[in-house]
C-alpha positions, 0 to 999 in steps of 0.5 A: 733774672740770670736769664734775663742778664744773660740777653741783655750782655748778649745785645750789648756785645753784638750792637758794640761789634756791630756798631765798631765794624760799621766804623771801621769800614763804612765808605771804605775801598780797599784802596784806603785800607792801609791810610784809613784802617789805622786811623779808625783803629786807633779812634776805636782803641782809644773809645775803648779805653776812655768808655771803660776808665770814665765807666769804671771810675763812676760807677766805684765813685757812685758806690762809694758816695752812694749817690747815683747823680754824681761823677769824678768830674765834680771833684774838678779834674775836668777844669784842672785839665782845661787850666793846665792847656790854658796855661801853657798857651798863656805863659808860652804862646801856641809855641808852649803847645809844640815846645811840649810834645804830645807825651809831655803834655800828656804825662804831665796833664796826668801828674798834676791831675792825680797830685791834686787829687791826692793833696784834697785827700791827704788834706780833707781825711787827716784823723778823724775828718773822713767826711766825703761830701766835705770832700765833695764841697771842696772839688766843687769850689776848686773846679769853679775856681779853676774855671774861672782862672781859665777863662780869665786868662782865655780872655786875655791871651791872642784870639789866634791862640785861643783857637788852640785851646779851643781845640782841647775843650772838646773831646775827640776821638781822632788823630790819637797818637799811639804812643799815648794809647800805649801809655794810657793802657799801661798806666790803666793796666797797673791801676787794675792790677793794684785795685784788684784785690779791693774790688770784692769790697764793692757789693757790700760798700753799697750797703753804707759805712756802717754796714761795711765796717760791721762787716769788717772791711777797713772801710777807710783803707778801701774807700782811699785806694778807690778814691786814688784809682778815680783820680788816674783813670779819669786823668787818663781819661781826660788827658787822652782825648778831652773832658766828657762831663755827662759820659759817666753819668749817663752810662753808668745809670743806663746800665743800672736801669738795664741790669737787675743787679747789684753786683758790681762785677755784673754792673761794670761789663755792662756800664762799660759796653754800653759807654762802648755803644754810646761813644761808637754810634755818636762819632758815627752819627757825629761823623756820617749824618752832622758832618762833624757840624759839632764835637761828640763831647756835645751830644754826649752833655746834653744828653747827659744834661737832660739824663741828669735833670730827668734823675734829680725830678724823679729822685724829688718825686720818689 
């Protein structure tokens, strides 16, 4: 099993080198080195840190659910995003968009989406009541209601503004803004530094409540600080480049298949250079072989879509 793990880090690593390298210089001259390079930097900088936020952050969702079907995104942060960017260009006009500065939109997209999800825990796991698919239940009305405002106020405002939002309900990897790179790896930093001595807990809250309480883990203490880091790193996540729906889902259950383990320590490098591999090689195939005929956010729900049917058969099967 050792060994066998061991070959598949080994694969994942290269392809991930390789494939970054490819991005990084394919079809380039030494004359666009010093416009280009940069660019293709920050696109990869940024692969990174949302492949690693949406794989971490699933994979802990998953565990503390112990459900393999799920992601973050049921809670409705994902519409919670697109309802905030809605709003702006609603209330404000594309104006709202420039009035606000890239840092802005970002710093605040994230503050709504992290107090939102802290007022549905504060609400929904007061006392007693510490069910977490009433939690779930909950996220699904939201995300729908959300929805709904957005395309609501989508239909009214100009067709020229709309083309504004348009713009932000796919993902993309392009144009980053540096600043929000750094803001998204120092907020992502301190949410690692402030979980870290939580993550031992991980193996054992796959057994189940019961077993992690006999075990003696303050089951309720833990699963509420994960439940907090969730929430920021698929903010950041979000507000970085735009939703990716299906990335977590798919990433996360490809390294699960890969991998012969239950470590999570083992199952979060390998879901995270996979998410790397998948989110790499589809800008390039989006970029080199579709000529950017359809956003990356695209293949990666279909996909995902298909990955997600094909899981729901098989666990009705089994």
């Amino acid at each position: 099993m050792q060994r066998k793990t061991k070959w598949i880090f080994i694969t994942l690593i290269v392809l991930s080198i390789s494939l970054i390298a490819t991005f990084l210089f394919i079809g380039l001259t030494p004359a666009g080195w010093d416009y280009a390079l940069p660019r293709r930097g920050r696109s990869v900088a940024a692969i990174i840190i949302v492949g690693s936020a949406i794989a971490f952050s699933t994979l802990i969702f998953q565990t503390i659910t112990n459900n393999r079907i799920l992601t973050p995104s049921i809670i409705g942060l994902d519409s919670l995003y697109m309802l905030i960017q809605t709003a702006l260009v609603f209330f404000f006009g594309t104006l709202g968009l420039v009035f606000f500065s890239q840092e802005a939109n970002f710093l605040m997209s994230i503050v709504f989406m992290v107090l939102f999800a802290l007022l549905l825990y504060a609400l929904l796991f007061r006392g007693e009541q510490q069910n977490i698919y009433f939690l779930l239940l909950v996220g699904i009305v939201f995300g729908t209601l959300f929805g709904s405002l957005s395309t609501f106020m989508q239909v009214l405002i100009d067709p020229n503004e709309f083309q504004s939002i348009q713009n932000r309900m796919f993902a993309s990897f392009s144009n980053i803004n540096v600043d929000l790179l750094w803001l998204s790896i120092i907020i992502l930093l301190l949410t690692l530094l402030y979980v870290f001595p939580y993550l031992k807990y991980l193996d054992t809250l796959a057994l189940g409540r019961d077993h992690a309480v006999n075990l003696g883990i303050p089951y309720d203490k833990v699963i509420r600080r994960f439940l907090i880091v969730i929430a920021i790193m698929v903010s950041v996540s979000t507000a970085l480049v735009g939703p990716i729906m299906f990335l977590g889902l798919l990433v996360v259950n490809v390294a699960r298949e890969m991998l012969p383990t239950f470590r999570h320590s083992t199952l979060a490098i390998g879901s995270i250079l996979v998410s790397v591999v998948a989110l790499v090689g589809g800008t390039l195939l989006v970029e080199r072989v579709f000529a950017f005929s359809a956003p990356l956010s695209v293949f990666i729900n279909f996909i995902g879509g298909a990955y997600f049917i094909y899981l729901l058969l098989r666990g009705t099967k089994n």
